[in-house]
Structures are given as structure tokens and as C-alpha cells.
C-alpha positions as CSV (number, residue, x, y, z in Angstrom):
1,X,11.9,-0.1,17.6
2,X,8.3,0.3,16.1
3,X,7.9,-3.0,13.4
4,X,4.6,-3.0,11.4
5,X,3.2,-5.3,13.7
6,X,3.8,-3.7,16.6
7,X,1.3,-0.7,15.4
8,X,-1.7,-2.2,16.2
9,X,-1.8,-6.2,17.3
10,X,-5.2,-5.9,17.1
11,X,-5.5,-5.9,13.1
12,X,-4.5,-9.1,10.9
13,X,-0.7,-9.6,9.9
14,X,-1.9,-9.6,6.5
15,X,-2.8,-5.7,7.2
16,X,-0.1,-5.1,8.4
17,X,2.6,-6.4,6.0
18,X,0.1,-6.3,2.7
19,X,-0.1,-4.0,0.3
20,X,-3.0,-2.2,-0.4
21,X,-3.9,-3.1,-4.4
22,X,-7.1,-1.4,-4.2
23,X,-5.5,2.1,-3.2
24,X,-6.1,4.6,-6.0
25,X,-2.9,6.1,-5.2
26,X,-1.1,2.8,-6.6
27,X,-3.5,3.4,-9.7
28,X,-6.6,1.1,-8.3
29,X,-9.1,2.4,-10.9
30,X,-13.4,2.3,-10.2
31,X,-15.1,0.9,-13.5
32,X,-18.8,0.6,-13.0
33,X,-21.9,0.7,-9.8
34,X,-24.9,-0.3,-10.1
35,X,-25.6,3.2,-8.0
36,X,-23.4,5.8,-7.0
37,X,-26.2,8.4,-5.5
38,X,-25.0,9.7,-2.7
39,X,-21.2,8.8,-3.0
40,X,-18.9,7.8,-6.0
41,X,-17.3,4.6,-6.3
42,X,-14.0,5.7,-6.4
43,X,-13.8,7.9,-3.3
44,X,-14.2,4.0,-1.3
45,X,-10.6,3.5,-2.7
46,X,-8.5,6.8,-1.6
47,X,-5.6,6.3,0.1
48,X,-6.6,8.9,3.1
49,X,-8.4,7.7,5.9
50,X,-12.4,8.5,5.4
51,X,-13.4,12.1,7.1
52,X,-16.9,13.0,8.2
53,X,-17.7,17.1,7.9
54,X,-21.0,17.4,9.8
55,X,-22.5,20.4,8.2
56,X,-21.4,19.2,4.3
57,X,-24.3,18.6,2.0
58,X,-24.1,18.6,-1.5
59,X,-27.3,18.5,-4.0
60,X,-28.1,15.1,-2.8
61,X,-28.3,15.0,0.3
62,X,-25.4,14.1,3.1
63,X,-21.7,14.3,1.9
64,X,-19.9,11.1,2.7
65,X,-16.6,9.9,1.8
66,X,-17.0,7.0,0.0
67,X,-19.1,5.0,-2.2
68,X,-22.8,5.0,-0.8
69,X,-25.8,4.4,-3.1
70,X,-29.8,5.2,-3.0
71,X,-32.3,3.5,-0.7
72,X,-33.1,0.6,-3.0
73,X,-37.2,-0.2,-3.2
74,X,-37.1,-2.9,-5.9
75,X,-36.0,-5.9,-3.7
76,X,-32.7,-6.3,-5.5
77,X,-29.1,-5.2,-4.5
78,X,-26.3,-3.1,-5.6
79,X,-22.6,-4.3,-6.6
80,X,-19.2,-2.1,-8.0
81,X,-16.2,-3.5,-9.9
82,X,-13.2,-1.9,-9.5
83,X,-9.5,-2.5,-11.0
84,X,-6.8,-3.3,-8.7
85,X,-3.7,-1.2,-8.9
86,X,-2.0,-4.3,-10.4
87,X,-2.6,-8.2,-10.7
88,X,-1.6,-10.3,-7.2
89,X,-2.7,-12.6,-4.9
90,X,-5.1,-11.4,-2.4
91,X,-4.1,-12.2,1.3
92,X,-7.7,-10.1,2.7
93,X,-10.0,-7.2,2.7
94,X,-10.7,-4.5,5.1
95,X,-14.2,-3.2,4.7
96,X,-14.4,-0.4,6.2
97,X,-17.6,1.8,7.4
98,X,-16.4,4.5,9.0
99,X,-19.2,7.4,9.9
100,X,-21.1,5.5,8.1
101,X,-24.1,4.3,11.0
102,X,-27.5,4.6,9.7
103,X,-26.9,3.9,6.0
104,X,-24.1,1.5,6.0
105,X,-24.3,-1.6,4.0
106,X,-25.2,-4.9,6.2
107,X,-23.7,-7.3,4.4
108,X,-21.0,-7.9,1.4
109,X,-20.0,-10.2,-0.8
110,X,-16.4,-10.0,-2.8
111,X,-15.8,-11.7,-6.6
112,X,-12.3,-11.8,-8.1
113,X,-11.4,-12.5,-11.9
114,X,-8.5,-12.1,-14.1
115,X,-9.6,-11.5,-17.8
116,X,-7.3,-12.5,-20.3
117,X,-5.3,-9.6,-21.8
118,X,-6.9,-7.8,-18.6
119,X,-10.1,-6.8,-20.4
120,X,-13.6,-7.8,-18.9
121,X,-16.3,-8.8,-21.2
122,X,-19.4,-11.0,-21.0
123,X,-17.6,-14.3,-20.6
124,X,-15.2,-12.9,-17.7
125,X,-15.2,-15.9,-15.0
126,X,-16.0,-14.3,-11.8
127,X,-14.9,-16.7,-8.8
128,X,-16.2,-15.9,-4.9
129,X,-13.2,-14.8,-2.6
130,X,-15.2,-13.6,0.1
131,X,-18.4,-15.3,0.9
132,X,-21.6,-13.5,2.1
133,X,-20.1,-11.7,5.5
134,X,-21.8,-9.5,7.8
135,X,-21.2,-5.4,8.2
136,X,-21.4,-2.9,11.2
137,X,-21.7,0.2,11.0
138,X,-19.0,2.8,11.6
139,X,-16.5,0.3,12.1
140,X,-13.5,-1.8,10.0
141,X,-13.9,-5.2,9.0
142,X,-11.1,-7.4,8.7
143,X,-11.6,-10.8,6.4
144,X,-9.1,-13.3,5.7
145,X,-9.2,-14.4,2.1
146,X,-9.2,-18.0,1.1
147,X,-8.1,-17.6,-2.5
148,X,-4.5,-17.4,-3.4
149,X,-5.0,-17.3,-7.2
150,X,-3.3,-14.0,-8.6
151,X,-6.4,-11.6,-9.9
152,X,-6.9,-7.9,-11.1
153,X,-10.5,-7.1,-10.8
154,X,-12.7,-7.1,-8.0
155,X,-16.2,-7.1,-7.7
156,X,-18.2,-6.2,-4.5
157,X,-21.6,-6.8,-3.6
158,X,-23.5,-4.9,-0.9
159,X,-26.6,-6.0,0.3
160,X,-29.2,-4.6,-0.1
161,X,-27.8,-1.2,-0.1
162,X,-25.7,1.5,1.7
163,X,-22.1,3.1,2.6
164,X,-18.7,1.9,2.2
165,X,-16.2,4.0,3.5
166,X,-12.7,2.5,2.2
167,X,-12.2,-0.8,0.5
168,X,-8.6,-2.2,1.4
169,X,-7.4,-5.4,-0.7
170,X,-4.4,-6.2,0.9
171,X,-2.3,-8.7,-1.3
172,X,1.1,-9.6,-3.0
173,X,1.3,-8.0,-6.4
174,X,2.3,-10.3,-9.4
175,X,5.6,-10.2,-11.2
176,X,5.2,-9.8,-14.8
177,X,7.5,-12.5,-16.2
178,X,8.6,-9.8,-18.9
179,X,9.9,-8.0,-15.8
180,X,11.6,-10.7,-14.0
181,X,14.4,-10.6,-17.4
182,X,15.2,-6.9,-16.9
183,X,15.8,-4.1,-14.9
184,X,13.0,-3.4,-12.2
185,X,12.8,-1.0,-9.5
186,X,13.1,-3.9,-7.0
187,X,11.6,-1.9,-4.0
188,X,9.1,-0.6,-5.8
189,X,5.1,-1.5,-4.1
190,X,3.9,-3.1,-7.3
191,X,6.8,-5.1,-7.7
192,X,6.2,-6.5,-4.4
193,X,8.5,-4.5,-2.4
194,X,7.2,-3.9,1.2
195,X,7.9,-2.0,4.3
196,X,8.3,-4.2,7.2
197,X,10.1,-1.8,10.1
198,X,10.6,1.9,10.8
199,X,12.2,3.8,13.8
200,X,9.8,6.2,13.0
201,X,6.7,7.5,11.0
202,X,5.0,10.5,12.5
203,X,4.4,12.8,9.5
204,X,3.2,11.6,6.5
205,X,2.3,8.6,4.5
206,X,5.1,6.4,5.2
207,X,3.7,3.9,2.6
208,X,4.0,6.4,-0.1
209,X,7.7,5.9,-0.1
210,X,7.8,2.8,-2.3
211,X,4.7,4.2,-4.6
212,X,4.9,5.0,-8.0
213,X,5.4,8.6,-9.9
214,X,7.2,11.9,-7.7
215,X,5.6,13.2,-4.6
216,X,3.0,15.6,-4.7
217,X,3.4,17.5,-1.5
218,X,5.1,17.2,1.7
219,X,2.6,14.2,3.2
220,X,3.1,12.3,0.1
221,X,6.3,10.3,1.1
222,X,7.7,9.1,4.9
223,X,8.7,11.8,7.6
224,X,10.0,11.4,11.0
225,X,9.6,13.7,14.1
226,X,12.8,15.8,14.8
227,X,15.2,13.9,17.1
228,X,15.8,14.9,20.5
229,X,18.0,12.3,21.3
230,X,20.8,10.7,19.6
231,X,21.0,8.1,17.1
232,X,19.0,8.0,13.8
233,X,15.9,7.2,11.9
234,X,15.8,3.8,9.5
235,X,13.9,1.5,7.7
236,X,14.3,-2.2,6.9
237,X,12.2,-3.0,3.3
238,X,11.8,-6.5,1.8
239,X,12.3,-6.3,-1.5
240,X,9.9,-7.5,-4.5
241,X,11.9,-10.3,-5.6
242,X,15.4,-10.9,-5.0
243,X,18.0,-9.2,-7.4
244,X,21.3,-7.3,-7.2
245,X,20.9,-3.6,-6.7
246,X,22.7,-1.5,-9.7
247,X,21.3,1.6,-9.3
248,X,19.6,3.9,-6.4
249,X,17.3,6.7,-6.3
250,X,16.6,9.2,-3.1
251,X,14.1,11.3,-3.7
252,X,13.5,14.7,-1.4
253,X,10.9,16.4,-3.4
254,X,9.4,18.9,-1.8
255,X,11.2,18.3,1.2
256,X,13.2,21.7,1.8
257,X,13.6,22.6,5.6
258,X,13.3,18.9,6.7
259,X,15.1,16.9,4.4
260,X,17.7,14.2,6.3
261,X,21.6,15.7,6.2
262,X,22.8,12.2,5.0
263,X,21.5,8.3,3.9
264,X,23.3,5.1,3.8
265,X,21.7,1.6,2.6
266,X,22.5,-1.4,3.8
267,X,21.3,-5.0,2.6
268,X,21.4,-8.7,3.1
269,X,20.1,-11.8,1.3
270,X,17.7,-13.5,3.3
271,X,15.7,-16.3,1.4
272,X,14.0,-18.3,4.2
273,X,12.8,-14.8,6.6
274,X,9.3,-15.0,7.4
275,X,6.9,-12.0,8.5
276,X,6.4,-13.5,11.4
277,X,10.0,-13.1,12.2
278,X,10.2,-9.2,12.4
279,X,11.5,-8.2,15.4
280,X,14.2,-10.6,15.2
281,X,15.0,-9.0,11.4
282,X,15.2,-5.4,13.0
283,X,18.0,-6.4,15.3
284,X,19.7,-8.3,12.9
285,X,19.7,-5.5,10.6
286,X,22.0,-3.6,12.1
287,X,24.4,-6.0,11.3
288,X,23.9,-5.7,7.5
289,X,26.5,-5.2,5.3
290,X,26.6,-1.3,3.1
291,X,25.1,-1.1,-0.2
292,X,25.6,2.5,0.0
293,X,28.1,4.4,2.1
294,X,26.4,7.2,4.1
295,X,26.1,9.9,1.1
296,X,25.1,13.7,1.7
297,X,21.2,14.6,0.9
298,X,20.0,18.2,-0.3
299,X,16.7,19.8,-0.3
300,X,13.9,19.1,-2.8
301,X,16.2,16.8,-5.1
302,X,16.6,13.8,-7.1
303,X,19.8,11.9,-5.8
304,X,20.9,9.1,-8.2
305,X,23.5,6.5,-7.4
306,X,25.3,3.8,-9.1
307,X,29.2,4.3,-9.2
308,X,28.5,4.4,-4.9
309,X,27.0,1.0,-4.7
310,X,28.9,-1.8,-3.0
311,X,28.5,-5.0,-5.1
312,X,27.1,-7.2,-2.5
313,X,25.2,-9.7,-5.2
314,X,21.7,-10.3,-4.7
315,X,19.8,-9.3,-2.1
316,X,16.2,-9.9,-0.8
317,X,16.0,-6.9,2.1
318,X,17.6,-3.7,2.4
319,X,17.9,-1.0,5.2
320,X,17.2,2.7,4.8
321,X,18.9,5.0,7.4
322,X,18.3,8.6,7.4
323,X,20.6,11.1,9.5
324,X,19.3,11.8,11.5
325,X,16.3,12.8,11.0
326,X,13.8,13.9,8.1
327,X,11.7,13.6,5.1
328,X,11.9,11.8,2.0
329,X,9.9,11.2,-1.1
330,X,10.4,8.4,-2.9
331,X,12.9,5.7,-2.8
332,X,14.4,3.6,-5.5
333,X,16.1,0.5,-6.2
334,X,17.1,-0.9,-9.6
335,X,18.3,-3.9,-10.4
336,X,17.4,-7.4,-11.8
337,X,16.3,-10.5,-10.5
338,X,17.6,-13.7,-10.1
């Protein structure tokens, strides 16, 4: 039973159970560098992992992916602001410089601020989040954040110059309080929803599943192997803020030949769970009580439910279970909070 913590007990539970504001994918946005030579900005914030293609120049010299900027000469240094996919409190970074090991950047620094009406300007009150921290080359960085104020815009410093692969600001995003007096998609990663268990993730992008807009392509959402054995694939999500579930959405786009035959929900209100409690939440969840009755899936297809549901009142987690195998896109699920 593969938790999120399980994956690698060698990176930070904020990692592990965060979620990524700075991924472009979410709609993390790059607004200004002081240099962007070698690399734009906003590559340092896709959602991929960062590739290196050996014999790949462009008219400036080495392709990298990410943001890398000139050999500065002046004595100064070089900085970026970037957007984060939507305001929350920040939990850590990863810094990562991956194939980045002559021309990485030594050393960063990381300012936060939250403009009112969410537009910078002169006056914008940057406040340090991440003090003056040492960098390696090729290698992630993992820093514990010691701010828990709720910001949206981010501002890195790199000293004096160099490569940053990927930037990862792992975080809890921030519930409008318009949104907490109406329907919500309560799973929804900007919302705060969060995948904390799966049986199974081998294809794909399993973190794509609670993302905003429709799937792109077949590695845009979560995909398990094909079973050889019986049982099924599952997933247990917290959800962004407690609420009852009205309404559901299972999305198979683009998944034709390996979409699951069937799905059922299943859901439980859990105020006092902790992350550090996982294991203990995957058994339990077996136990849960159906939201949704196992329903049949088709290929490539928007599946909306709401006459199906099982009025269990509000709920904090939920449990996705797939049959018995598959791909799915997106998933969905509305209600309000309370």
C-alpha cells in the first residue's frame, strides 16, 4: 500500500504532502529576471522533471531547462519574481539544480509578499522566507520555511549568478472567503485538496488529477499498471476544506483503451487526522462509508454525478477506487463548506 511518504523517506513531509504553488501547470506565472540569457524564467517552474539533451544548443550557447542567466562581471547579482499559482502558506522550497554543474547558482535567497488586490507596485512589502542558503550543483535542495503567513508572489535571489533547474514551493493554498459561502470543487488542488495515498501510480502525472482545466493527453492525469493480480486500484484524497459532496465529476479524457471498467467513492469525516498519520488512514479507509456506489466508466468521457450520491453530510477525506485498473483524467468534487 504505497502512501506519499512511503515514496521517498528521504525528502521532507512537507514534499511529500504539499502542493506545488509554483507549478506552471496550476497557473504559477514568471513576471520579471533581472537576466534570462541562457534560460527563461518560466521553464524553472514546469511541472516535468528538468531533462538535459547533450548535443542541444540554441543561439546562445548550451540549452538548459530552466532559468539560467549570463556570467555577471559587474559585482552585483541576479533575482526573478514569479506568481504562485494561488495565495497559501508556504510549508518549503525545493531548489533544484539538476544538470546544472558548472553554472549552477551557489547560493539563494527567497522573498514572499502579498500585494493588496494582488498587484505589485513600488510599495510592495517583501518579507525574507528563506534566508541566504547554500546551493550544489546538480542536486535538489530541500528548505523548511519558517513563515506561515499566506502569500502569492515570490521573489528569488541567486547569487551571484547561474542555473536553476526547477523551483518547487510546496504550500497550503488559501481559501478565498467568497468561496468558503458557495459551491467549490472541494478536491480541487487550489482549494487545498490533496493526495495523500495511492495503490498505484506508474503512468502518468498522478498529481494532475486534482489540477485545474481537462487533460491534455494521456500523461496529463493518474494511470496505474494493468493488474495481474486481483483486487483494485484506489486513492484516499483529503479534501480542501470540509463540506458535503453534491455533485461528482470523473473525467476519462483521452483515456480510450485504458480507461477503468467501474469507480466507486467512499468518504469519512475526519477532523483531528494528521499527515503524520497515513498509513494508519489507508487501512482505515477501507472501512469508509459509499459516497458513490461502484458506477460504470466509458472511454474518453465526462461522467457527472449527483442523483448517485449517498448523503453522508460533511466530509473531510474521500476514497477513489478504480476497477480495476486504469486511467483517469480529472476528478471532481462539488460541494460547500462548513
Amino acid at each position: 500500500m504505497p502512501t506519499i511518504e512511503s515514496l521517498n523517506p528521504d525528502v521532507p513531509l512537507f514534499a511529500r504532502t504539499g502542493i506545488n504553488l509554483a507549478s506552471a501547470g496550476l497557473g504559477a506565472r514568471a513576471i520579471s529576471a533581472t537576466n534570462e540569457f541562457f534560460a527563461p524564467l518560466g521553464r524553472m517552474l514546469q511541472d516535468s522533471d528538468p531533462i538535459f539533451i547533450p548535443e542541444k544548443f540554441d543561439d546562445h550557447g548550451k540549452w538548459m531547462d530552466g532559468w539560467e542567466t549570463q556570467r555577471r562581471r559587474d559585482g552585483g547579482h541576479d533575482h526573478a519574481i514569479i506568481q504562485l499559482a494561488g495565495p497559501g502558506r508556504i510549508l518549503g522550497f525545493n531548489v533544484d539544480t539538476s544538470h546544472f554543474t558548472g553554472n549552477y547558482a551557489p547560493a539563494c535567497r527567497i522573498e514572499a509578499a502579498a500585494p493588496v488586490g494582488g498587484e505589485l507596485s513600488d510599495e510592495t512589502l517583501w518579507v525574507e522566507v528563506l534566508p541566504h542558503s547554500p546551493l550544489g550543483p546538480s542536486a535538489q535542495h530541500f528548505f523548511k520555511c519558517k513563515s506561515f503567513e499566506s502569500w502569492s508572489h515570490l521573489r528569488i535571489h541567486i547569487y551571484p549568478d547561474g542555473g536553476i533547474a526547477r523551483l518547487r514551493v510546496y504550500g497550503v493554498p488559501e481559501l478565498a472567503e467568497a468561496d468558503t459561502k458557495g459551491e467549490i470543487d472541494l478536491a480541487a488542488a487550489l482549494n487545498g485538496g490533496r493526495i495523500l495515498a495511492f495503490s498505484d501510480a506508474h503512468y502518468g502525472d498522478y498529481m494532475r488529477l486534482l489540477a485545474p482545466g481537462r487533460g491534455i493527453n494521456m500523461g496529463d492525469g493518474w494511470e496505474t499498471r494493468r493488474r495481474r493480480e486481483p483486487g483494485y486500484d484506489w486513492m484516499v484524497i483529503a479534501l480542501g476544506a470540509r463540506g458535503r459532496i453534491e455533485k461528482a465529476l470523473i473525467d476519462t479524457a483521452h483515456f480510450k483503451g485504458n480507461f477503468p471498467d467501474g469507480a466507486s467513492l467512499q468518504a469519512a469525516d475526519l477532523l483531528s487526522f494528521g499527515d503524520g498519520l497515513t498509513d494508519a488512514l489507508v487501512t482505515d479507509s477501507m472501512f469508509w462509508r459509499d459516497l458513490l456506489p461502484r458506477q460504470k466508466l466509458q472511454a474518453d468521457f465526462e461522467h457527472r454525478f449527483r442523483d448517485e450520491l449517498i448523503d453522508l453530510g460533511p466530509v473531510t477525506h474521500v476514497r477513489f477506487n478504480i476497477y480495476p485498473d486504469g486511467g483517469v483524467s480529472r476528478l471532481r468534487l462539488f460541494g460547500k463548506p462548513e
